[in-house]
N, C-alpha and C positions, 0 to 999 in steps of 0.2 A: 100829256107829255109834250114839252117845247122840243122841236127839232132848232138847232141852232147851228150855225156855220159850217155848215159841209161842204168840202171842196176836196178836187181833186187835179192834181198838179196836168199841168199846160200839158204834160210830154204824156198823160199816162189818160186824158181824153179819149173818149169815144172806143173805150174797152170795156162800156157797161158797169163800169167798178160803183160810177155813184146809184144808176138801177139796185145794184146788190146791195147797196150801203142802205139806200132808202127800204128795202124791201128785208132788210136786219132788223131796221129803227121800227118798222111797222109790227112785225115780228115778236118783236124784245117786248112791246106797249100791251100790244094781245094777251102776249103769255104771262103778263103780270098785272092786266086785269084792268089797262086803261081803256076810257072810253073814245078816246080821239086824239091825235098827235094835232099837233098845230105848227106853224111855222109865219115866217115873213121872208120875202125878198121883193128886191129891187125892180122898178119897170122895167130899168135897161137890162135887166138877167131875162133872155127872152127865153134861152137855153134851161134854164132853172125852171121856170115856169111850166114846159113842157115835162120835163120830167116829172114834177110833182102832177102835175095834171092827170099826166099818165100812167102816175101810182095811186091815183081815185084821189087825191086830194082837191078841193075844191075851193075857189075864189069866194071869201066872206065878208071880205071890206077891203077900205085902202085909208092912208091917211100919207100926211106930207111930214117929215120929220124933225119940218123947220119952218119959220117964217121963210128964208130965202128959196127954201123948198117949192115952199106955196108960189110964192113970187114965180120961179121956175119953172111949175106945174111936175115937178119932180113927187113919183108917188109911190110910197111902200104898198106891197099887196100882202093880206094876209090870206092863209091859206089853213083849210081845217081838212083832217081826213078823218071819218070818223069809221070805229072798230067796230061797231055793234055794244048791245050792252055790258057791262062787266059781269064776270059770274056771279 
């Protein structure tokens, strides 16, 4: 399962909300028999990184999402949490 663009608005920060959203999407994967969620963000999301870190997700690669990327040293991280086997 792809986790893709989760966010939570500037004013409604550091209420836990994206913990509980992460730990739904982890939840929902399990109970429907996925083996691993996956995801990507950004270097400069350092706050994002920590989150998912902190929901056992873990750092599997990186890549640049563009030549001027590369030039920049600008670098996506990918990130894999894995469920255990499916039933």
């Amino acid at each position: 399962l792809e986790l893709r663009r989760m966010s939570v608005s500037r004013e409604q920060r550091g209420r836990g909300l994206a913990r509980a959203l992460c730990r739904e999407v982890l939840g929902f994967a399990r109970a429907r028999g996925f083996g691993a969620v996956v995801l990507s963000t950004s270097m400069v999301q350092v706050a994002a990184q920590r989150l998912y870190e902190g929901q056992g997700f873990r750092r599997v690669g990186t890549s640049s999402p563009s030549l001027l990327g590369t030039i920049l040293h600008f670098q996506i991280f990918h990130y894999c949490c894995d469920l255990g086997a499916p039933d």
